[in-house]
The first five atom37 places (N, CA, C, CB, O) and aatype in JSON, in Angstrom:
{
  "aatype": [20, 20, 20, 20, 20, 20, 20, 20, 20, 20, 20, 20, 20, 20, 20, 20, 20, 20, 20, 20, 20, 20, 20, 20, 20, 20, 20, 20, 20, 20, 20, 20, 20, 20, 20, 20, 20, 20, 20, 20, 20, 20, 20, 20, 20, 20, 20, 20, 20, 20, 20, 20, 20, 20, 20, 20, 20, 20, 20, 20, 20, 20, 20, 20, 20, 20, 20, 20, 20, 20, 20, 20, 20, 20, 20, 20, 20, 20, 20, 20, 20, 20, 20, 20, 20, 20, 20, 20, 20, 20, 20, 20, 20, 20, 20, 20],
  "atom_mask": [
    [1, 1, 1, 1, 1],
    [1, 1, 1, 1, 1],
    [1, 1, 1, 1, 1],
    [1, 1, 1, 1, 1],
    [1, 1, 1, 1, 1],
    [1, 1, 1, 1, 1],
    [1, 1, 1, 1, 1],
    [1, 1, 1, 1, 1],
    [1, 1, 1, 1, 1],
    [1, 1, 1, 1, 1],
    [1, 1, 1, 1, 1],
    [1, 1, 1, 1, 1],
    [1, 1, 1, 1, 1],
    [1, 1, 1, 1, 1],
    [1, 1, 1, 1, 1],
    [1, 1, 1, 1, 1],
    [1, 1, 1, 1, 1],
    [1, 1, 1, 1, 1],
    [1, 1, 1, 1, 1],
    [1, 1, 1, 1, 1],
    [1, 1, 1, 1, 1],
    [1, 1, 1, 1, 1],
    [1, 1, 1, 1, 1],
    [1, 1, 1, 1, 1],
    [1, 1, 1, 1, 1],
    [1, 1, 1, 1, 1],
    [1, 1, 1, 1, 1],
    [1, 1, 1, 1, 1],
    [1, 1, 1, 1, 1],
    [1, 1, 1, 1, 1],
    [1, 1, 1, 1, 1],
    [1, 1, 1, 1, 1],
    [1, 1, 1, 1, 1],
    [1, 1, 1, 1, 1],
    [1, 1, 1, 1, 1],
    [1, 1, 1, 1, 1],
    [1, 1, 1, 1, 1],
    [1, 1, 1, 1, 1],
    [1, 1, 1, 1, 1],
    [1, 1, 1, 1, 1],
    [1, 1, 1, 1, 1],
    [1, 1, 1, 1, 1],
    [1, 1, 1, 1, 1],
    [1, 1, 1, 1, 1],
    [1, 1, 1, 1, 1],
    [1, 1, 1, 1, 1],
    [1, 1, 1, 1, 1],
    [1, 1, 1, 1, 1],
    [1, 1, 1, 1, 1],
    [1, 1, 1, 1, 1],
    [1, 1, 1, 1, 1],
    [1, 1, 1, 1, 1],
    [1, 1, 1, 1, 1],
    [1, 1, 1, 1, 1],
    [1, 1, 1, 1, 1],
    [1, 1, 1, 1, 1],
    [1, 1, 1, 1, 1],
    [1, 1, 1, 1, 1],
    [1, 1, 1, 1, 1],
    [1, 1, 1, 1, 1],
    [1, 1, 1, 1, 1],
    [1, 1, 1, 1, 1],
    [1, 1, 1, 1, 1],
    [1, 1, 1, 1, 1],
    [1, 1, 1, 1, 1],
    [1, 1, 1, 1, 1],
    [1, 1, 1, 1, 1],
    [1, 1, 1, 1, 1],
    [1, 1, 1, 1, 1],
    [1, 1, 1, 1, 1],
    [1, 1, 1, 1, 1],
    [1, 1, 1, 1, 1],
    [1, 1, 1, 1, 1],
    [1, 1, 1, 1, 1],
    [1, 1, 1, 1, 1],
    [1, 1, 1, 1, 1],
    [1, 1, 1, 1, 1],
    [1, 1, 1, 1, 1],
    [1, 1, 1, 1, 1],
    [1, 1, 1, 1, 1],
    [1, 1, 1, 1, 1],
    [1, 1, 1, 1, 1],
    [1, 1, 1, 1, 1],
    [1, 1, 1, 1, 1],
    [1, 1, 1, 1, 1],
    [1, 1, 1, 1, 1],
    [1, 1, 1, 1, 1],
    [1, 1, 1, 1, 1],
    [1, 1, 1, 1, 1],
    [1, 1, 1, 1, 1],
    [1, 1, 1, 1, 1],
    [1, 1, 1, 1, 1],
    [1, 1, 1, 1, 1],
    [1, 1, 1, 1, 1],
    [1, 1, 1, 1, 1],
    [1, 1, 1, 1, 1]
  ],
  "atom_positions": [
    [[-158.84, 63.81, -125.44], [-158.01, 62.68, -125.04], [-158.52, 61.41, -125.71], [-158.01, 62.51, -123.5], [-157.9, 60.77, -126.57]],
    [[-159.96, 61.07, -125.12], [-160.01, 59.97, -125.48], [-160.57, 59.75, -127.13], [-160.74, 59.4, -124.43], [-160.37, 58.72, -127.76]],
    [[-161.06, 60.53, -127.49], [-161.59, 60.79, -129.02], [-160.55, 61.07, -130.28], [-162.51, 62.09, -128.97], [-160.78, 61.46, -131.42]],
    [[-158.93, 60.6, -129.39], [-157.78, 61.23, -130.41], [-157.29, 59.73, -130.88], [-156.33, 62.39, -129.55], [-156.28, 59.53, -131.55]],
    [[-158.35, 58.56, -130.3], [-158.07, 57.41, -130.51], [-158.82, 56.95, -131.81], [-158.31, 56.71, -129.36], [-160.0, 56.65, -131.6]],
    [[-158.29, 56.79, -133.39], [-159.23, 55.94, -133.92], [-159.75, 55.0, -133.93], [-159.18, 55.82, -134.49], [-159.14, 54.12, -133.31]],
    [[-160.65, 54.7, -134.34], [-161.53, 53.28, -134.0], [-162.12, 53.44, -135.57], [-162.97, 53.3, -132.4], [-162.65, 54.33, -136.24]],
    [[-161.45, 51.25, -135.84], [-161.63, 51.49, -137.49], [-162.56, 49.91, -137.21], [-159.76, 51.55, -138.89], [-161.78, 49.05, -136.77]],
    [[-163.67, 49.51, -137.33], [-164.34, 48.19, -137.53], [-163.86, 48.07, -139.02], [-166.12, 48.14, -137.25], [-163.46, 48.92, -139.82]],
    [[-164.05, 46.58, -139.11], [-163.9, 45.98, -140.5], [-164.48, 44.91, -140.07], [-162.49, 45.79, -141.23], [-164.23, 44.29, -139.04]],
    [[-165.59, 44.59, -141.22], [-166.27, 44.02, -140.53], [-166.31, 42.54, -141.98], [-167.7, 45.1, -139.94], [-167.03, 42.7, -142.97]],
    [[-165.6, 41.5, -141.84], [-165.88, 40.51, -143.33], [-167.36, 39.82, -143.11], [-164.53, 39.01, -143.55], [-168.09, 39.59, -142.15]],
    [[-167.38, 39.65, -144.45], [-169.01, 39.37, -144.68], [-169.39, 38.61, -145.92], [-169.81, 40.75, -144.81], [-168.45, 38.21, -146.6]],
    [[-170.51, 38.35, -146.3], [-171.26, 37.96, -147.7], [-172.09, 38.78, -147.98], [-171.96, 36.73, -147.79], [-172.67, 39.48, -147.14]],
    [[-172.34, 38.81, -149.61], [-173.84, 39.44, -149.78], [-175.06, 38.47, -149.32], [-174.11, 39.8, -151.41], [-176.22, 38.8, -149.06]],
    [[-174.31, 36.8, -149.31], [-175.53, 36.05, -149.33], [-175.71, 35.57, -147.76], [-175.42, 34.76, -150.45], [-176.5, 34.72, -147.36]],
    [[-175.01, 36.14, -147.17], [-175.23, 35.54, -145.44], [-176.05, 36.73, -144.82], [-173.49, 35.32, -144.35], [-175.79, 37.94, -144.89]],
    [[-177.4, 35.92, -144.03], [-178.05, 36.67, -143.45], [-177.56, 37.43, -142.46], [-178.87, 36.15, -143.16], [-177.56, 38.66, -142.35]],
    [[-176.84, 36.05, -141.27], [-175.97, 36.58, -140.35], [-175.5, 38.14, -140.38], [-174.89, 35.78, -140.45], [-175.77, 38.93, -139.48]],
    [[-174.75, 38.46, -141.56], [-173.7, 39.44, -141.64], [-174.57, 40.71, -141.78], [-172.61, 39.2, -142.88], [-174.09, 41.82, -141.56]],
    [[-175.91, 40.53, -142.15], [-176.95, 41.7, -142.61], [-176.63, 41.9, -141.02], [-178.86, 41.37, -143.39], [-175.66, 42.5, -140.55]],
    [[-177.93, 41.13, -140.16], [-177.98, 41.23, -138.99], [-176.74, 42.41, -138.17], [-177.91, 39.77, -138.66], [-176.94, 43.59, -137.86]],
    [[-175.51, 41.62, -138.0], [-174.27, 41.81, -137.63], [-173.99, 43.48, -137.97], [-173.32, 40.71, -138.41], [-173.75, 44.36, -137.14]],
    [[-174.11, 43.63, -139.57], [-174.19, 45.17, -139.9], [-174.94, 46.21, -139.5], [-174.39, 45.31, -140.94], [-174.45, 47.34, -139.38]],
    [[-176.74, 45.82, -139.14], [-177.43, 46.52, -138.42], [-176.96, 46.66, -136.99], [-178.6, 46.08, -138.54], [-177.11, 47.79, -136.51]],
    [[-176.45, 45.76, -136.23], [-175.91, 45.94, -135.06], [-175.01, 47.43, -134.77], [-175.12, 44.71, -134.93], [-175.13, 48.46, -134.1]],
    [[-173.91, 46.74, -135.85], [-172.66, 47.78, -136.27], [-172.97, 48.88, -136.19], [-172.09, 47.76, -137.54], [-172.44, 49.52, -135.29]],
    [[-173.96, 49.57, -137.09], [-174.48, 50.8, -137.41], [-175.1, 51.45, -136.23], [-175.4, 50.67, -138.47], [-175.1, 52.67, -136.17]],
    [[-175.66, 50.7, -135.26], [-176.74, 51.24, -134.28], [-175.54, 51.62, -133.13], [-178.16, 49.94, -133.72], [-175.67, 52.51, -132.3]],
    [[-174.72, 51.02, -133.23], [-173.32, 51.03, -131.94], [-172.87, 52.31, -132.42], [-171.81, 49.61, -131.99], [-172.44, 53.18, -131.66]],
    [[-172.97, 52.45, -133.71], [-171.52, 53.7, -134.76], [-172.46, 55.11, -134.06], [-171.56, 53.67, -137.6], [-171.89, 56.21, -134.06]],
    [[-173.75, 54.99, -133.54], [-174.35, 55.99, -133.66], [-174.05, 56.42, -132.25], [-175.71, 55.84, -134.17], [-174.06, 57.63, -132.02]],
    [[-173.78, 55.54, -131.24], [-173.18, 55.71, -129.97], [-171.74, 56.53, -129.59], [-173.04, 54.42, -129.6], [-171.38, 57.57, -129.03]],
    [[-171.16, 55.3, -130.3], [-169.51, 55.49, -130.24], [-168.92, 55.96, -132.11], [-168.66, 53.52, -129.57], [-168.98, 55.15, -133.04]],
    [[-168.62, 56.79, -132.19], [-168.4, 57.25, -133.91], [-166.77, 56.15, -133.94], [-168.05, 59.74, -134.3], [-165.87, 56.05, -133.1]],
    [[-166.95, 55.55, -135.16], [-165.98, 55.03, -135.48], [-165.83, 55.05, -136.79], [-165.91, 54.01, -135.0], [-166.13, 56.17, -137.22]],
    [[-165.36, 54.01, -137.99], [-165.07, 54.14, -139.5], [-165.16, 52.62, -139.25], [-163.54, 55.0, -140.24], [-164.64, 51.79, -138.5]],
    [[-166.42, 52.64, -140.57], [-166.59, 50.94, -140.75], [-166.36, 50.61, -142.03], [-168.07, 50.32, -140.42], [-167.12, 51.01, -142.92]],
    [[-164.85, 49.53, -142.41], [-164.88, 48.94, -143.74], [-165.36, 47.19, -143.7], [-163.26, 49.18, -144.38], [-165.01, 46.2, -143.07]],
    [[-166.42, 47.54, -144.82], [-166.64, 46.41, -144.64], [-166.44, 45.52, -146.16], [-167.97, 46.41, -143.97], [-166.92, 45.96, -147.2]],
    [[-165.65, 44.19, -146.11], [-164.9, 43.46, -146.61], [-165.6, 42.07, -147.28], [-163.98, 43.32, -145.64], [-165.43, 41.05, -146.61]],
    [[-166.12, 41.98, -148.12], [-166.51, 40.26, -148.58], [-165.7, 39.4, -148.97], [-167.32, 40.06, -149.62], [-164.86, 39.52, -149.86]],
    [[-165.92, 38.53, -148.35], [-165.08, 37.69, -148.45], [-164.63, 36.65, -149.96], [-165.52, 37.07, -147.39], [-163.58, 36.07, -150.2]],
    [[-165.72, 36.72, -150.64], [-166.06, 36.72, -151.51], [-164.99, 37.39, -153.1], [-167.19, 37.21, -151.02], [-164.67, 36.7, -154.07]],
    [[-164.72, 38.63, -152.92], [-164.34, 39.65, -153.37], [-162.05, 39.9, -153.23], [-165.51, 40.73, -152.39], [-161.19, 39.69, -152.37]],
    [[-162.09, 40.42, -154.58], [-160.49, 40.76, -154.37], [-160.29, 41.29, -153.02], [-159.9, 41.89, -155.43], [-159.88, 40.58, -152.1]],
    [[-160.58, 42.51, -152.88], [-160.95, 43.62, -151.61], [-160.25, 42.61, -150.08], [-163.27, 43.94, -151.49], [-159.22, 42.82, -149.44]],
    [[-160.99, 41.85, -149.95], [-160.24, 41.36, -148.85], [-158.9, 40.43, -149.06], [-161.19, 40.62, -148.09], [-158.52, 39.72, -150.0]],
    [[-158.39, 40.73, -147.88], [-156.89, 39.71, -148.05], [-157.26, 38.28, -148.08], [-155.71, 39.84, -146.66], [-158.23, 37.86, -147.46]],
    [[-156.46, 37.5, -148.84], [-156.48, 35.69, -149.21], [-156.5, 35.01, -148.16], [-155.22, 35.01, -149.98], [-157.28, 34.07, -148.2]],
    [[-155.67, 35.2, -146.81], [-155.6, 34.82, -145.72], [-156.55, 34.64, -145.18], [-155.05, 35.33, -145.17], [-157.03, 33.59, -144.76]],
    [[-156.99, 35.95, -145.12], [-158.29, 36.21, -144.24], [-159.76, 35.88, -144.6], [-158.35, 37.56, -144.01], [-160.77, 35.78, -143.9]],
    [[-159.53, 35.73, -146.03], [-160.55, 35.22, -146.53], [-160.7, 33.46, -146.32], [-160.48, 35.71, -147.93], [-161.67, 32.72, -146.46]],
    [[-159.85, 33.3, -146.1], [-159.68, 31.76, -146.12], [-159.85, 31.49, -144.38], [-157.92, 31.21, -146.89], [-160.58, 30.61, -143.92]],
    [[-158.99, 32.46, -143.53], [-159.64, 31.63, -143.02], [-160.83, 31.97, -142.02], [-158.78, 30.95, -142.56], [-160.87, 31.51, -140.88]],
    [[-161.67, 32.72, -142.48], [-162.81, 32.85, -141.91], [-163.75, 32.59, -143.26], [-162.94, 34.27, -141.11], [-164.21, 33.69, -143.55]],
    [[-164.03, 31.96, -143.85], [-164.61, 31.22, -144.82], [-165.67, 30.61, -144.36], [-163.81, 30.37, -145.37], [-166.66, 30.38, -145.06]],
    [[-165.58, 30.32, -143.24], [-167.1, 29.13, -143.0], [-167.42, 30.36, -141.53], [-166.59, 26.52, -142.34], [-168.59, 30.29, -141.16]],
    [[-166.78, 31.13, -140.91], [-167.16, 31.59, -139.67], [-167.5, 33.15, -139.72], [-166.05, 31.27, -138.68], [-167.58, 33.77, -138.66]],
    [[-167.71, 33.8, -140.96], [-168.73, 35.4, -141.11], [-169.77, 34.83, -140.56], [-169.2, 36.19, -142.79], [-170.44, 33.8, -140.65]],
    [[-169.69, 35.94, -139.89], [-169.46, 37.28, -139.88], [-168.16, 37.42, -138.38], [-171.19, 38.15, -139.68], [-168.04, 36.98, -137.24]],
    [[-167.49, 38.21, -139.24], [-166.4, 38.35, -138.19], [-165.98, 39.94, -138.18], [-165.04, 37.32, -138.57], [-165.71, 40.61, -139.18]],
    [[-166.0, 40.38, -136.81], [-165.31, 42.03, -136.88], [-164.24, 42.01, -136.36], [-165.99, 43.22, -136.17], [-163.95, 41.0, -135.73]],
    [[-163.34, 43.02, -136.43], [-161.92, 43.59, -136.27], [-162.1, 44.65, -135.62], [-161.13, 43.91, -137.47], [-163.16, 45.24, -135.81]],
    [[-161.25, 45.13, -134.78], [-160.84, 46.53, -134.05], [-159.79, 46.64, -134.71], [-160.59, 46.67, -132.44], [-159.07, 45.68, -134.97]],
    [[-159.56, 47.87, -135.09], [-158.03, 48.43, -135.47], [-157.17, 46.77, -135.66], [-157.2, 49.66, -133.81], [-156.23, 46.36, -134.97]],
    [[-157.82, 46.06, -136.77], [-156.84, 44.91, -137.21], [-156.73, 44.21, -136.05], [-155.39, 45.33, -137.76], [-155.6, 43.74, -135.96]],
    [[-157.61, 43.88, -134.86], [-157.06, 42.83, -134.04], [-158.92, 42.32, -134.46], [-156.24, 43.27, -132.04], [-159.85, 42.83, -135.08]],
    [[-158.64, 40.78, -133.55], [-160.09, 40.22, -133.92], [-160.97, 40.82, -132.57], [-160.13, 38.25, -134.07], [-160.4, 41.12, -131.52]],
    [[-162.41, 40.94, -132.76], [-163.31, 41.58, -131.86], [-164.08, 40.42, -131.64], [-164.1, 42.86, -132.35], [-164.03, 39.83, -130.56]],
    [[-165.05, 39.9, -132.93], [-166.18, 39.57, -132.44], [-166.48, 38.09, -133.68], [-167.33, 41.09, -132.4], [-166.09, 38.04, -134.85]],
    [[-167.02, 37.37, -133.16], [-167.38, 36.46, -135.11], [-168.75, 36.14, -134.65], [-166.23, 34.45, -135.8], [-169.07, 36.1, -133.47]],
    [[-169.7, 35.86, -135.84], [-171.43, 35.0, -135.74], [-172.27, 36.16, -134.91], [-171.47, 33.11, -134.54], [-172.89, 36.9, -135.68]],
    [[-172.37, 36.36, -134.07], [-173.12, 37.27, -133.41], [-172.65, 38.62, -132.74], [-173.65, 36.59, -132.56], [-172.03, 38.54, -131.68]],
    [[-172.85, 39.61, -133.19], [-172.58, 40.66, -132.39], [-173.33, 41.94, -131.71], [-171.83, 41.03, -132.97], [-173.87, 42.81, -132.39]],
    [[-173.31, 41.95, -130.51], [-174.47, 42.42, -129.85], [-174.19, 43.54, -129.59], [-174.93, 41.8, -128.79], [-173.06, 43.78, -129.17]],
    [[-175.33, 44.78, -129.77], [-175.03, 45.41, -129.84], [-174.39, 46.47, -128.6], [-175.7, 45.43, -130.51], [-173.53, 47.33, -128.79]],
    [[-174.87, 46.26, -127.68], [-174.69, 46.38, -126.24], [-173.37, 46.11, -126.36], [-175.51, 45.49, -125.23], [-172.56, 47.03, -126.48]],
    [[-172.98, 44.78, -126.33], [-171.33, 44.62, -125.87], [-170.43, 45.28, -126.6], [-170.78, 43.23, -125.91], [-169.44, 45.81, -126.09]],
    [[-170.69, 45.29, -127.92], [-170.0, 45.85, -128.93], [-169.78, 47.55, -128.61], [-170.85, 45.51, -130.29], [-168.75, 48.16, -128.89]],
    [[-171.01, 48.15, -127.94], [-170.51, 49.41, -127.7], [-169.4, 49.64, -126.09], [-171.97, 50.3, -127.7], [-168.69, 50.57, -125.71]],
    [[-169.64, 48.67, -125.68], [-169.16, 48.43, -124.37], [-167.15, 48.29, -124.72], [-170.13, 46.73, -123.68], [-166.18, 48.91, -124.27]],
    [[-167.28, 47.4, -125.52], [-165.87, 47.32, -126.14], [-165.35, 48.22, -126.71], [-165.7, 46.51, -126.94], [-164.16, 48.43, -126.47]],
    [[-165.96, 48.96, -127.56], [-165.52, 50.05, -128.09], [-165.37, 51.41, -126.99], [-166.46, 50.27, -129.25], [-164.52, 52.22, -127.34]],
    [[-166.06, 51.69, -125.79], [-165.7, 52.33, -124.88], [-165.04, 52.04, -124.19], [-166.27, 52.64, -124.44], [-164.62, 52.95, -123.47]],
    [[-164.46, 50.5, -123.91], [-163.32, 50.29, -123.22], [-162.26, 50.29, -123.99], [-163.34, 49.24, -122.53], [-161.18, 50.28, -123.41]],
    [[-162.26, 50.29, -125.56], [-161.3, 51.09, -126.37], [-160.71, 52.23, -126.24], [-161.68, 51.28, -127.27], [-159.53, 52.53, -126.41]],
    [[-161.8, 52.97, -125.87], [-161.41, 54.71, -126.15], [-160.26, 54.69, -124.96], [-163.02, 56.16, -125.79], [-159.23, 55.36, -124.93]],
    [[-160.77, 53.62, -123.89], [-160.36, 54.25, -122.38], [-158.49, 53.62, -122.72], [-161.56, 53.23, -120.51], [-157.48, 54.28, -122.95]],
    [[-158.62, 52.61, -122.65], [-157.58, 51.78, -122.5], [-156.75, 51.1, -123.29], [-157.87, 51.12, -121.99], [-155.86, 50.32, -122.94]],
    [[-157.21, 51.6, -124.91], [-156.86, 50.95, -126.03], [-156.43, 49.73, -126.36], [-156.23, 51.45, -126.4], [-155.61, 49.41, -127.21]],
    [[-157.19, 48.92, -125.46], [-157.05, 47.35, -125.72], [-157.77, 47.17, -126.5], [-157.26, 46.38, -124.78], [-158.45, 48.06, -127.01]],
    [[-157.83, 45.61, -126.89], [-159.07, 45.29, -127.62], [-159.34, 44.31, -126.69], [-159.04, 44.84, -129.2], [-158.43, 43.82, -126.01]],
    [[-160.74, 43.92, -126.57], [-161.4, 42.86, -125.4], [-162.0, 42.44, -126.17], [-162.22, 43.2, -124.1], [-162.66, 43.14, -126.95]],
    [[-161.97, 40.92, -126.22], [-163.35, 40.11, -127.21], [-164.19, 40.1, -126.98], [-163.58, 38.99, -127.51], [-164.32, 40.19, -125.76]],
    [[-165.12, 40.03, -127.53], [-166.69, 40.1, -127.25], [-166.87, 38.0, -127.17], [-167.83, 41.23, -129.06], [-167.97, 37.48, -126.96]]
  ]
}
């Protein structure tokens, strides 16, 4: 049932922002909890959309659930898995 739900992070970023390192180790330690698919996007780079690049430009690190916004600057890892299990359940997205 509940595992027939994908769960896609995208997570925009820099190579040169520490933040987003941080943010990615988070990511990874949650993925090992809750399995999901993480693309992750610089902002920097063609790869991400113009929009989106623009307008989170000054505010990476920012994550996405299935294309809605999750989380920006800090993401913990605790809540982050917390959200993603209230994903599986209820397929909302809840901000962190």
């Amino acid at each position: 049932m509940s595992a027939s739900k994908n769960i896609v992070l995208t997570l925009f970023s820099s190579r040169t922002c520490s933040l987003c390192s941080t943010a990615k180790d988070s990511i990874l330690k949650a993925q090992q909890k809750v399995p999901f698919q993480l693309n992750v996007l610089d902002i920097h780079e063609k790869e991400c959309p113009k929009d989106l690049a623009d307008r989170y430009m000054f505010d990476i690190p920012v994550v996405h659930l299935n294309n809605e916004f999750l989380v920006q600057h800090r993401v913990p890892q605790d809540k982050l898995v917390e959200a993603l299990q209230k994903y599986q359940v209820t397929g909302k997205v809840e901000k962190i």
